[in-house]
C-alpha positions as CSV (number, residue, x, y, z in Angstrom):
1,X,2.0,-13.3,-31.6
2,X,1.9,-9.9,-29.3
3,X,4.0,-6.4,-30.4
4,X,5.9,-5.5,-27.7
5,X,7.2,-1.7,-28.2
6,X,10.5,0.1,-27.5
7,X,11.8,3.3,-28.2
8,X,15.9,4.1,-29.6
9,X,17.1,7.6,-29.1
10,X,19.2,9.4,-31.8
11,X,21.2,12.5,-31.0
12,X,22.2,15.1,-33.2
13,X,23.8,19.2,-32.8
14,X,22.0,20.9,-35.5
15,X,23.4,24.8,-36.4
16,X,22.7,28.1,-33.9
17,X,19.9,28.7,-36.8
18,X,18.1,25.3,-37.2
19,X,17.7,25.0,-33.2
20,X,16.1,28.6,-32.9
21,X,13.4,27.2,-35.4
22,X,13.2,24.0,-33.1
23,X,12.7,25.8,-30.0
24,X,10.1,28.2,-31.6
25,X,8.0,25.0,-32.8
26,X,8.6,23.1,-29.6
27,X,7.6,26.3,-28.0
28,X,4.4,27.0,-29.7
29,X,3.5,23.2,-30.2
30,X,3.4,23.1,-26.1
31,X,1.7,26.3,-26.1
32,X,-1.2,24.5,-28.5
33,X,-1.3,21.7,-26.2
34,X,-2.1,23.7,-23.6
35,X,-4.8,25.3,-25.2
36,X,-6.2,22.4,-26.5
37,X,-6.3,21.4,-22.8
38,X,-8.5,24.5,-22.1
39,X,-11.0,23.9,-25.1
40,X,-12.0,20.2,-24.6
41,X,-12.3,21.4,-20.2
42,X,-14.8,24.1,-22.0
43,X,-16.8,21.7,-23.7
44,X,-18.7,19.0,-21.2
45,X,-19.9,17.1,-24.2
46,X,-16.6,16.2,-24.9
47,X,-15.8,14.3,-21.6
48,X,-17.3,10.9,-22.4
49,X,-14.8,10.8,-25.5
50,X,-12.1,11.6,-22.9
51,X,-13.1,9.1,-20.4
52,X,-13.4,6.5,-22.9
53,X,-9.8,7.6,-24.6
54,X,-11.9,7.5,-28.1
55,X,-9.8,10.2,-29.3
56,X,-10.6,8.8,-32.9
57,X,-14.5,9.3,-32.9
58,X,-15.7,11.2,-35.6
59,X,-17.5,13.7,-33.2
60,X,-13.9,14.4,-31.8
61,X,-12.1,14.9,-35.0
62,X,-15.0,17.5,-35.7
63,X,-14.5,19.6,-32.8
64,X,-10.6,19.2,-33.2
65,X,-11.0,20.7,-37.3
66,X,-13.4,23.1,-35.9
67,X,-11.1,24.7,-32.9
68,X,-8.4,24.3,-35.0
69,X,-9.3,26.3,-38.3
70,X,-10.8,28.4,-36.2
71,X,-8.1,30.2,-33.4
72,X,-5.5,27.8,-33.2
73,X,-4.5,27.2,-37.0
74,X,-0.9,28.1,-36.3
75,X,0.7,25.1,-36.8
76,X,-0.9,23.9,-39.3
77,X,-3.2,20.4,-39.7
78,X,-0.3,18.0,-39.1
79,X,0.9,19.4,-35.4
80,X,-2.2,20.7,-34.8
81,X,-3.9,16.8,-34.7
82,X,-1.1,15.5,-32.9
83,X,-1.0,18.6,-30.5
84,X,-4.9,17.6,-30.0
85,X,-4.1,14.1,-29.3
86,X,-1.2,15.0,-26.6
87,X,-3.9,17.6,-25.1
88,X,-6.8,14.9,-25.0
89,X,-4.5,11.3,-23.4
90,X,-3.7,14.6,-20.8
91,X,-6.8,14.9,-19.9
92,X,-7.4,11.3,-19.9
93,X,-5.3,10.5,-17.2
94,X,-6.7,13.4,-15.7
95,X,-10.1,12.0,-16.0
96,X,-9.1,8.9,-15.0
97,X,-7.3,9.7,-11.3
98,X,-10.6,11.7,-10.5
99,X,-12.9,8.8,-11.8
100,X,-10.8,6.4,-9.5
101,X,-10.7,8.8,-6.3
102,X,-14.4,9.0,-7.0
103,X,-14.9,5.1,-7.2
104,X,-12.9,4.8,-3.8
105,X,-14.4,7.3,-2.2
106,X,-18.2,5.8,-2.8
107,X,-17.2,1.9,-2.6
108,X,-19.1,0.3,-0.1
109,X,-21.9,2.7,-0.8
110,X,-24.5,1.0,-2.6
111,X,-25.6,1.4,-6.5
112,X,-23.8,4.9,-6.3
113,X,-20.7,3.4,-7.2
114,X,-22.3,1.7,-10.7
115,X,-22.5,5.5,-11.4
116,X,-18.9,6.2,-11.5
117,X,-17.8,2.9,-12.3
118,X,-19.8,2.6,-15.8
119,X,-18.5,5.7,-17.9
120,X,-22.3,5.7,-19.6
121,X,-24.0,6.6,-16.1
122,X,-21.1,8.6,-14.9
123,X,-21.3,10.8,-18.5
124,X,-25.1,10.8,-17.8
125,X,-24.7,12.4,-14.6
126,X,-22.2,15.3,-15.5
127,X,-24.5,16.0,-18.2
128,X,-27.8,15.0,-16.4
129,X,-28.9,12.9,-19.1
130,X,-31.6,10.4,-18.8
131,X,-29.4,7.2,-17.8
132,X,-31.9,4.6,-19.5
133,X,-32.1,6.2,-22.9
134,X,-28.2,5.9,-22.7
135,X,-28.0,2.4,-21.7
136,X,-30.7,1.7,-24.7
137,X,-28.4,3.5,-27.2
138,X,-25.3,1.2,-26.0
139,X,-27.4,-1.6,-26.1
140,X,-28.5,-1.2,-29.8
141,X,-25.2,0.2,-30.7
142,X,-23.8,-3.7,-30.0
143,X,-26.1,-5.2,-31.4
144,X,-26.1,-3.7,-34.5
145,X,-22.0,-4.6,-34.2
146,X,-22.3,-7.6,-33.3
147,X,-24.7,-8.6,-36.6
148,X,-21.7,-7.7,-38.7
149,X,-19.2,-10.0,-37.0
150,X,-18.2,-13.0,-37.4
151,X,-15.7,-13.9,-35.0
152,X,-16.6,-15.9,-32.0
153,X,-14.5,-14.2,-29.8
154,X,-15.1,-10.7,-30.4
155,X,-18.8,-11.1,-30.4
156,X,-18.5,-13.0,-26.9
157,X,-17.1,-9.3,-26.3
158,X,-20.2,-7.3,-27.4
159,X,-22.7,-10.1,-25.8
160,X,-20.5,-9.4,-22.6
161,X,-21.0,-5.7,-23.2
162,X,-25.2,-6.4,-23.5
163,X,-24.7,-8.2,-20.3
164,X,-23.3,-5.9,-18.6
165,X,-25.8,-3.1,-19.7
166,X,-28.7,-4.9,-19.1
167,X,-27.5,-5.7,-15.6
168,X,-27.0,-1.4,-15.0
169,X,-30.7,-1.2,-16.9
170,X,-32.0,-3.6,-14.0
171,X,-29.9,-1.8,-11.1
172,X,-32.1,1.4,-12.3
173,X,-35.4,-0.2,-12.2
174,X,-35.1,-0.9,-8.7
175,X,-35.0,2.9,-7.7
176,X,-37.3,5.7,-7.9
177,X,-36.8,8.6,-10.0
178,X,-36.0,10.5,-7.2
179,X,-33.8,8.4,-5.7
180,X,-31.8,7.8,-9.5
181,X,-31.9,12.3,-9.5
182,X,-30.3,12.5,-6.2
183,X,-27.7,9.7,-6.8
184,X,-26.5,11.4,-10.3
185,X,-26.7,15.4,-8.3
186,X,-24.0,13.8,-5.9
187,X,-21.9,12.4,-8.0
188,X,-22.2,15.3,-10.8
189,X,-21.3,17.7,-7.9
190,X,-18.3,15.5,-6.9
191,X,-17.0,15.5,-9.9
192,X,-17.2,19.1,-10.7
193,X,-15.9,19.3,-7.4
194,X,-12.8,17.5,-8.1
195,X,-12.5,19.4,-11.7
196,X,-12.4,22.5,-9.7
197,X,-10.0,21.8,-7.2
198,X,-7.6,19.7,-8.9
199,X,-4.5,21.2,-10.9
200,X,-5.4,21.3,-14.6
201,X,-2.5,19.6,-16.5
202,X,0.0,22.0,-18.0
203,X,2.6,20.8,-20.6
204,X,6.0,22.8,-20.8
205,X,8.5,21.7,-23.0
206,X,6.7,19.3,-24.7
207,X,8.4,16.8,-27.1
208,X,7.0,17.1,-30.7
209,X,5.6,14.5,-32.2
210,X,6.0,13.9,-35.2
211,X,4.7,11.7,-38.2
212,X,5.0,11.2,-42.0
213,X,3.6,14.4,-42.6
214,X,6.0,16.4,-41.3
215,X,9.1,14.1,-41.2
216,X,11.4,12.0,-43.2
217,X,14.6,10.2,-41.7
218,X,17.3,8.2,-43.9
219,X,20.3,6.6,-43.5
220,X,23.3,9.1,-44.0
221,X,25.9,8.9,-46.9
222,X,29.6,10.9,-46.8
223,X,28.9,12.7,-43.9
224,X,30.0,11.9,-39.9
225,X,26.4,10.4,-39.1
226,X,24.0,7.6,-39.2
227,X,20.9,9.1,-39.5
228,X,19.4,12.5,-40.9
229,X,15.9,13.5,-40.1
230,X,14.1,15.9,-42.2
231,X,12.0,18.1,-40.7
232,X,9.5,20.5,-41.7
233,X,9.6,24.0,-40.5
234,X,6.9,26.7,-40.2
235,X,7.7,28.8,-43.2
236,X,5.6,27.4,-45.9
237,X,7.6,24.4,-48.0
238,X,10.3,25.0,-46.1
239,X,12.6,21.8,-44.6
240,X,15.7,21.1,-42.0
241,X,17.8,18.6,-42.4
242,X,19.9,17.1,-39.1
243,X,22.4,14.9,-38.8
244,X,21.7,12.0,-36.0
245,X,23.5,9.4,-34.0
246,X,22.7,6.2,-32.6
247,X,24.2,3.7,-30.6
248,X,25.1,0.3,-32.5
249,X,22.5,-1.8,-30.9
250,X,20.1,1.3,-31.5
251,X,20.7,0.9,-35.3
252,X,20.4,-2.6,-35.3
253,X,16.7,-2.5,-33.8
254,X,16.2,0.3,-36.4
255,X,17.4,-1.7,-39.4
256,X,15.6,-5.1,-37.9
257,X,12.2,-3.9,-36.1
258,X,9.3,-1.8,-37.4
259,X,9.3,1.9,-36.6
260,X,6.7,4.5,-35.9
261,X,6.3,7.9,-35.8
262,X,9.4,9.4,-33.6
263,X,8.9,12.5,-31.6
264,X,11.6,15.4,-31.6
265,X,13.0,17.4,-28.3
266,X,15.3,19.8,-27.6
267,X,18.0,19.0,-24.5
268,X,20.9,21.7,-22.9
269,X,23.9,22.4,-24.7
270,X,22.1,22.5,-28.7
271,X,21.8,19.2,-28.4
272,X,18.4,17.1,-29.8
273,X,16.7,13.8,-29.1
274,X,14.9,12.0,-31.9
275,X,12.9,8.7,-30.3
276,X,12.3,6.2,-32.3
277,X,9.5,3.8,-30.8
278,X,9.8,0.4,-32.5
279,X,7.5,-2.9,-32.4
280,X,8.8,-6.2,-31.7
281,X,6.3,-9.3,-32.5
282,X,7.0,-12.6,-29.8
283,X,5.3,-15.5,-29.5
284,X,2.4,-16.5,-26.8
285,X,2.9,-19.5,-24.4
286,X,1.0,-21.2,-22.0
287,X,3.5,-20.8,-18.6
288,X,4.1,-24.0,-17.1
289,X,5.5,-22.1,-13.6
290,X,5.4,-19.2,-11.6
291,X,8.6,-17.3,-10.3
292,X,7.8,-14.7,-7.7
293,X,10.1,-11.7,-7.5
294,X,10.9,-9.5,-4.4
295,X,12.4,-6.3,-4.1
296,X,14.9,-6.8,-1.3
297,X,16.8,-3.7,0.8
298,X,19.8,-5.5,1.0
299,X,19.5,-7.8,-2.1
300,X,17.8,-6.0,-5.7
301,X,16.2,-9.2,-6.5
302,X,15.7,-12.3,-4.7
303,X,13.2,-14.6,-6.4
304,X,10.7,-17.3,-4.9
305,X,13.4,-20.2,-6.5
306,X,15.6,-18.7,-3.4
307,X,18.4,-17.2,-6.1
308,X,19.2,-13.4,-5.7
309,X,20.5,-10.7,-7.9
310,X,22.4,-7.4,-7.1
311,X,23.2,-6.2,-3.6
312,X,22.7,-2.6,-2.4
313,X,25.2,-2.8,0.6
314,X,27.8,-0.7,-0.7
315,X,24.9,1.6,-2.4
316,X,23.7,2.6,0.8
317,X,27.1,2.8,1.6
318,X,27.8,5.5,-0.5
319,X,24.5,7.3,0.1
320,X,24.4,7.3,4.0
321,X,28.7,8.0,4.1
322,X,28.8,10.5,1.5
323,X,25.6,11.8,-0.8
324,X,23.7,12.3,2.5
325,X,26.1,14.7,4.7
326,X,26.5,16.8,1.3
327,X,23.1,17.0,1.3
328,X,22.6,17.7,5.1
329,X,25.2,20.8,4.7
330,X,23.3,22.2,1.9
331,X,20.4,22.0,4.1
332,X,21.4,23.2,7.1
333,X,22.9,26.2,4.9
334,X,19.7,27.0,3.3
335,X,17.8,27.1,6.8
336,X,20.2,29.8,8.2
337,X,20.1,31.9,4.6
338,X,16.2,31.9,5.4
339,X,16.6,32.6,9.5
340,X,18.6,35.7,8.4
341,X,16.5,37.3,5.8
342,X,13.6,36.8,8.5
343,X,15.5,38.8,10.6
344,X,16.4,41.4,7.8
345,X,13.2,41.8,7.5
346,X,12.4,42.9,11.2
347,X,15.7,44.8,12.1
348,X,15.8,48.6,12.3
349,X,19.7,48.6,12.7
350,X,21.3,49.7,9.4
351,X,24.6,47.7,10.7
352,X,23.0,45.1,11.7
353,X,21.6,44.7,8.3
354,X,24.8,45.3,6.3
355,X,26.0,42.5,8.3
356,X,23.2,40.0,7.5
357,X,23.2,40.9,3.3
358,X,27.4,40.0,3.8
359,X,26.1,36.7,5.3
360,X,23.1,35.8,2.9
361,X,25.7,36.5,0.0
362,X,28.2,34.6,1.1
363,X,25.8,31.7,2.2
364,X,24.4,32.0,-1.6
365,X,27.8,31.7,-3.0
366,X,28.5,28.8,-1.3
367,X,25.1,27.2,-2.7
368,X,25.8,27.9,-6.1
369,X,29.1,26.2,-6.1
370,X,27.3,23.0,-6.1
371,X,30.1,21.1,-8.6
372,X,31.3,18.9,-5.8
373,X,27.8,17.6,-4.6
374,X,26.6,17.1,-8.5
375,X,29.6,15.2,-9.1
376,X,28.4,12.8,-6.1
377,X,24.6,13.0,-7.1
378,X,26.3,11.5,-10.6
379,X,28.5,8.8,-9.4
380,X,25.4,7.7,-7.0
381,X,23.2,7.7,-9.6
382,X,25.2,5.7,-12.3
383,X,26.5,2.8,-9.1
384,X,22.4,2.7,-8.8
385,X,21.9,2.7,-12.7
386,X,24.7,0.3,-13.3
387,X,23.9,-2.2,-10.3
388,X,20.2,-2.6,-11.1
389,X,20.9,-3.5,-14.9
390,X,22.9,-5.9,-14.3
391,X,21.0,-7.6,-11.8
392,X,18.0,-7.4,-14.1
393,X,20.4,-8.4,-16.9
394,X,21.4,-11.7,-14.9
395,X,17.8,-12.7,-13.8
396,X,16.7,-12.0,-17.5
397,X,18.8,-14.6,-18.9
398,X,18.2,-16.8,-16.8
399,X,14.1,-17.2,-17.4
400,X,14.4,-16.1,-20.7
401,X,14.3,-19.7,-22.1
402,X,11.7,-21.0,-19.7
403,X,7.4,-20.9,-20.4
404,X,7.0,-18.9,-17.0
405,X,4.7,-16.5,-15.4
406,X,6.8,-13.7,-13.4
407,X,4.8,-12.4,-10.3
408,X,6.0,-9.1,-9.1
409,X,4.8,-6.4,-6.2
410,X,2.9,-3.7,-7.6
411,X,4.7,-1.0,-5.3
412,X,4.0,2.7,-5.3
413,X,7.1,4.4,-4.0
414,X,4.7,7.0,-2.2
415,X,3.1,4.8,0.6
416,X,6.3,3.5,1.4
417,X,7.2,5.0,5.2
418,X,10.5,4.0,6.6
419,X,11.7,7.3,8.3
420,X,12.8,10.1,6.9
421,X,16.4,8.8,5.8
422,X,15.4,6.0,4.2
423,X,12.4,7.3,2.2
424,X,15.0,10.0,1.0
425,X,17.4,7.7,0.2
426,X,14.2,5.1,-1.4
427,X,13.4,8.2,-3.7
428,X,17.4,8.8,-4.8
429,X,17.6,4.5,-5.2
430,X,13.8,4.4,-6.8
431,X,12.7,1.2,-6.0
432,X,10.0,1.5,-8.9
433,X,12.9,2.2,-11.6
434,X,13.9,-1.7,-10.8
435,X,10.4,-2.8,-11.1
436,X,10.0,-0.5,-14.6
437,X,13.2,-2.4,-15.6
438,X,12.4,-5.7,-15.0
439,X,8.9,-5.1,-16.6
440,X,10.2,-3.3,-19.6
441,X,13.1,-6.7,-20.2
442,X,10.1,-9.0,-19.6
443,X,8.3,-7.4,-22.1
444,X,10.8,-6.6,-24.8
445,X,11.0,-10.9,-24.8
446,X,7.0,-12.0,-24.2
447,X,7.4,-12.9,-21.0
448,X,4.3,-12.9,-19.2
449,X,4.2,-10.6,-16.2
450,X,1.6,-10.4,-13.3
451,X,1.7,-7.5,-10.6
452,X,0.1,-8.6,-7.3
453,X,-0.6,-7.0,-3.6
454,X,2.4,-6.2,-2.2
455,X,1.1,-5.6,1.3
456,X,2.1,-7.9,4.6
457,X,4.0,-9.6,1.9
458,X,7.2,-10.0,4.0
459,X,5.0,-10.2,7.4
460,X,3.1,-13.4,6.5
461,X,4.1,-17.2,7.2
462,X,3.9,-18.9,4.1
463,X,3.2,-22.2,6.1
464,X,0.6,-21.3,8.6
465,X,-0.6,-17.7,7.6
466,X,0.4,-15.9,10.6
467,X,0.8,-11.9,9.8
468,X,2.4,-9.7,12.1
469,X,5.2,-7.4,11.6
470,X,7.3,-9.5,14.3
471,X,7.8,-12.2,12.3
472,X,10.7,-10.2,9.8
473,X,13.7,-8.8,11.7
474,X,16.1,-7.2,9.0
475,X,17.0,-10.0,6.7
476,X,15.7,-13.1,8.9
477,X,12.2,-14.5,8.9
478,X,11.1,-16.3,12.1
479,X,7.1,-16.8,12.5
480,X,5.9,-16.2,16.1
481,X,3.3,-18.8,15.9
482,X,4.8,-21.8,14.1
483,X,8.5,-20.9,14.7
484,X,9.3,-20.8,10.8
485,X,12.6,-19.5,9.4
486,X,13.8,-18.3,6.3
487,X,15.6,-15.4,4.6
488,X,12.7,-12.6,4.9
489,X,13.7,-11.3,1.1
490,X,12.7,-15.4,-0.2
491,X,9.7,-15.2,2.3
492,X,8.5,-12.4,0.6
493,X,8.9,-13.7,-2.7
494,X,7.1,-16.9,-1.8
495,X,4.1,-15.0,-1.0
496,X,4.6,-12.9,-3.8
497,X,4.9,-15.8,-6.2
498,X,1.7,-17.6,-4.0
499,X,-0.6,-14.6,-4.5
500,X,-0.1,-15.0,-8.9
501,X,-3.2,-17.3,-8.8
502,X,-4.9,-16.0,-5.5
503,X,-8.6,-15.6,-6.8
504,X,-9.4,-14.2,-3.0
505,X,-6.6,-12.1,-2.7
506,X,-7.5,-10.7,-6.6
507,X,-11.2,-10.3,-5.8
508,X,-10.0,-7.7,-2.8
509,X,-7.5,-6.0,-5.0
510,X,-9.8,-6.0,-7.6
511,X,-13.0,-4.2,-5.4
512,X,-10.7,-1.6,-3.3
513,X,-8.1,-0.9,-6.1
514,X,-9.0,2.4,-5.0
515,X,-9.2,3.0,-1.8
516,X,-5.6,1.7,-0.1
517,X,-7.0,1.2,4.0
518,X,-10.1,-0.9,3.1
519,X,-8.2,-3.2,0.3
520,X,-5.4,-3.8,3.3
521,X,-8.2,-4.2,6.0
522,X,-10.1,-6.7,4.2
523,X,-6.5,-8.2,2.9
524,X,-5.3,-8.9,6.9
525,X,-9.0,-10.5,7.5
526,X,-8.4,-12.7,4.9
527,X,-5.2,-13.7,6.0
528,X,-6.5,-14.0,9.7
529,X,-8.9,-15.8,8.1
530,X,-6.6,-18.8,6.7
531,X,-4.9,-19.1,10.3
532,X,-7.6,-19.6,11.8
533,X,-8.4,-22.6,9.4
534,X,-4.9,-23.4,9.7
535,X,-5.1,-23.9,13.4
536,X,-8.7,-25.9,13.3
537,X,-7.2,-28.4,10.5
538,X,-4.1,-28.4,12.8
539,X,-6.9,-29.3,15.8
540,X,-8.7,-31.5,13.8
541,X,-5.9,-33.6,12.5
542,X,-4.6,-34.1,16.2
543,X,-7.5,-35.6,17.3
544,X,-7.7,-37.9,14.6
C-alpha cells in the first residue's frame, strides 16, 4: 500500500474585523519566514541540514528554539516552528538548484564532481572540514544503525550507504593533500559564488500553516455552512471562528480520507482559502504493460496504443483570432506611451509637452480599461482548463482498471523554442499543466508513472533509428531513410513508451541530468549509434 496525497479547498467570508487579524498574522508570519531565511544563510553550519532536508535533527530544532526565543518570539512556538520549516524547504530548493548547476557545471571533470555530488564532501568543502574524518563519522553512524535493525531491507539500505562511503574514502586515497585542498577551494568558492549572486528566496503573502496547535475545524450545525475552522489569534487565549464551504465531492474526501494539518490564506474580495491536504492509501501492482503518452500540438494526448484525447484546433483558434490581437494592441499601445515620455524627457517646447502628457493620459486610460481583454484572457483560460480535463478525464478511465506502467515526457516548458507566437501562446496553453494533470489523476489512483527523455522523441524512426528533424512534417511522420509513416503524435509516443525500460537511454539521463547540451549530445550518438547497427544487421542479413 502507498499514500497518495491531495488537497480540498474550503472558502469562507469571515467579518471586516476577523480578516484584519488574518492579514496581520499572514503578514507577520511571512515577515518570520523571511527572517528565518536570513538566520539559517547566517549560519554555514546549518547548510548540511539544509541540503539534506533534515529539518527534524535535533541540532536544527536547537537553533530554531534559540533564534526564536531570542528576536523572533512574535508569534509564538506554534507559527514560529512551522514559519521555520517554510523558511528551511525554501532554502532547500535553493540549495538544491545551486548544488545541481554545480554538478553540471563540473561533470566530465574528474573526482571534483564526487565533491558536489556527495552532500558529506560538498559540506566539507564550504566548511573546509577534513573530508575523511567525515566519511568515518557516516561510516560508524551506519553501522551503529544498522546493529539495531532488523529488517533486511532497510539494512541492505545502510550497507548500500557503507558502500558507497567507502568507495568516496578510496576516491580520496588516490590524491594528495594538496590536490584534495585545491579540489574543495574550487568548489567552496563556486558555491559561495553562486550564494552570492543568486536571488535569496523571498516569501510575500505566504499561506499559514497551520496545525493542531493553533486550529480546530468541525462540521457546522444551524448555520449556512459546512465547515467552521477555529483559529487562534495573537491576543493571548483568544479564538476566531469562520464559517467554510466545500464543494460536495470536497466533503466527501474530507468525511472518507485522512486529513492533515491545512494551511489558511487570504484571497481579493474578504474572501479565505482553507486547504485541506488529505491521504489516500492504494494498492501496489506489478504492471504487466507500458502505455507511452505524447503531448500533441494538435491532439492533448495521443498514446503509444494509437488512441488520442482532446484537440487544441479550435484552442489555437481562439488564441491566434482573438486573445492575440488584444494582446498585440495592448502592446503596440504601451510601446508608443514609452516613445513619448522619452521624448518628454528631451523636449524644451512647453507646447510640445502639454501635447505629449494629453497623449500618455489618454494612452493610460485606454490601458486601464482592460475589462474587454480579461474577459477574453478568462474564456481562453477556462476552454484550456475545460479541454484538458476532460481529455485527461477520458484517458484516466480508460487505464484505470489495467496493471500498467504510464511513460510520459518530462518537458520543461522553458527550453521549448517555437518562435515567438507559439512559445507565447505554449505559456497561455501550459503544456506542463496537462502533464501536472495527468500525473496528479495517476497518482490519486496508484498508477505507476515514469517520466523519460523527451528529446528527438518525435524525430526518431522507431523501426530503424534514424533521427533527423525531417522525418516529422506537422502531424505526418515519414523517415528519410527507411521510408516509414505514421501519425508523428503516435510516433512520438512509441518512442516515448520505448524509452520506459531504456537502461542506455536512463544511464545518459541519469549522468547529465544537469547539464541539458551534453545529455542531448550523448543522447543523438546513441541513437546514431543503433542505426548504424541497424544498417550492419540490415547488411549482414542480406548476404546471408
Amino acid at each position: 500500500m502507498s499514500d497518495n496525497t491531495k488537497s480540498v479547498f474550503l472558502y469562507g467570508k469571515p467579518t471586516k474585523v476577523k480578516i484584519n487579524e488574518l492579514s496581520v498574522m499572514q503578514k507577520q508570519y511571512s515577515q518570520l519566514i523571511n527572517s528565518y531565511i536570513e538566520c539559517l544563510l547566517n549560519n554555514p553550519n546549518i547548510y548540511l541540514y539544509i541540503f539534506q532536508n533534515n529539518k527534524k535533527d535535533s541540532n536544527v530544532r536547537r537553533f530554531e528554539k534559540e533564534i526564536r526565543h531570542e528576536k523572533l518570539n512574535y508569534l509564538g512556538s506554534a507559527l514560529g516552528q512551522n514559519a521555520f520549516d517554510h523558511a528551511f524547504t525554501e532554502l532547500y530548493n535553493h540549495f538544491t538548484r545551486i548544488k545541481n548547476y554545480m554538478y553540471g557545471l563540473y561533470i566530465d571533470s574528474g573526482d571534483i564532481q564526487h565533491f558536489v555530488s556527495s552532500v558529506c564532501l560538498l559540506n566539507a568543502s564550504i566548511l573546509n572540514l577534513d573530508p575523511f574524518i567525515e566519511l568515518k563519522k557516516l561510516i560508524d553512524a551506519n553501522k551503529n544503525k544498522m546493529l539495531t535493525i532488523e529488517k533486511t531491507n532497510v539494512k541492505k539500505n545502510y550497507e548500500n550507504n557503507i558502500k558507497y562511503y567507502n568507495d568516496l574514502l578510496n576516491m580520496l586515497q588516490k590524491h594528495t593533500h594538496e590536490e584534495i585542498s585545491e579540489i574543495m577551494s574550487m568548489v567552496r568558492t563556486t558555491f559561495f559564488e553562486e550564494l552570492e549572486s543568486r536571488k535569496v528566496p523571498f516569501v510575500k503573502d505566504s499561506p499559514i500553516q497551520l496545525d493542531s496547535r493553533v486550529c480546530e475545524i468541525q462540521e457546522a450545525n444551524h448555520i449556512d455552512a459546512d465547515y467552521v475552522i477555529r483559529v487562534k489569534t495573537l491576543q493571548r487565549g483568544k479564538w476566531m471562528d469562520i464559517p467554510l464551504k466545500v464543494s460536495r465531492h470536497g466533503k466527501w474526501r474530507l468525511d472518507n480520507y485522512k486529513k492533515c494539518s491545512p494551511t489558511i490564506q487570504i484571497l481579493k474580495n474578504r474572501l479565505i482559502k482553507v486547504s485541506i491536504p488529505v491521504e489516500k492509501k492504494t494498492a501496489d501492482y506489478e504492471y504487466t504493460e507500458i502505455i507511452g503518452v505524447d503531448i500533441g500540438e494538435t491532439e492533448l494526448i495521443h498514446t503509444s496504443d494509437d488512441i488520442s484525447y482532446g484537440s487544441f484546433k479550435e484552442m489555437t483558434a481562439l488564441y491566434d483570432n482573438i486573445v492575440l490581437p488584444k494582446l498585440g494592441n495592448r502592446s503596440k499601445l504601451k510601446a508608443l506611451m514609452r516613445k513619448y515620455r522619452k521624448e518628454l524627457k528631451k523636449t524644451t517646447s512647453e507646447e510640445r509637452k502639454h501635447k505629449l502628457r494629453k497623449k500618455i493620459g489618454n494612452i493610460n486610460k485606454m490601458l486601464q480599461g482592460r475589462k474587454s481583454l480579461n474577459r477574453v484572457l478568462r474564456k481562453y483560460s477556462h476552454a484550456v482548463e475545460s479541454e484538458i480535463s476532460c481529455a485527461v478525464k477520458s484517458f484516466v478511465n480508460d487505464i484505470k482498471d489495467r496493471n500498467v506502467l504510464v511513460s510520459i515526457e518530462n518537458l520543461n516548458i522553458l527550453q521549448f523554442d517555437r518562435g515567438r507566437k507559439n512559445n507565447r501562446r505554449d505559456s497561455n496553453w501550459a503544456r506542463g499543466q496537462l502533464l501536472e494533470k495527468i500525473k496528479e489523476k495517476l497518482t490519486w489512483i496508484g498508477k505507476k508513472i515514469v517520466e523519460v527523455e523527451p528529446a528527438y522523441s518525435s524525430q526518431e524512426c522507431p523501426v530503424c533509428h534514424y533521427t533527423d528533424r525531417k522525418n516529422r512534417n506537422g502531424k505526418h511522420f515519414k523517415c528519410q531513410y527507411c521510408g516509414y509513416e505514421d501519425d508523428a503524435d503516435h510516433v512520438g509516443a512509441i518512442n516515448v513508451k520505448n524509452r520506459a525500460e531504456d537502461e542506455e537511454i536512463k544511464e545518459i539521463v541519469k549522468k547529465y541530468q544537469y547539464n541539458k547540451e551534453k545529455r542531448h549530445s550523448h543522447l543523438k550518438k546513441l541513437l546514431n549509434a543503433r542505426h548504424k547497427a541497424y544498417l550492419d544487421s540490415a547488411v549482414a542479413g542480406a548476404t546471408i
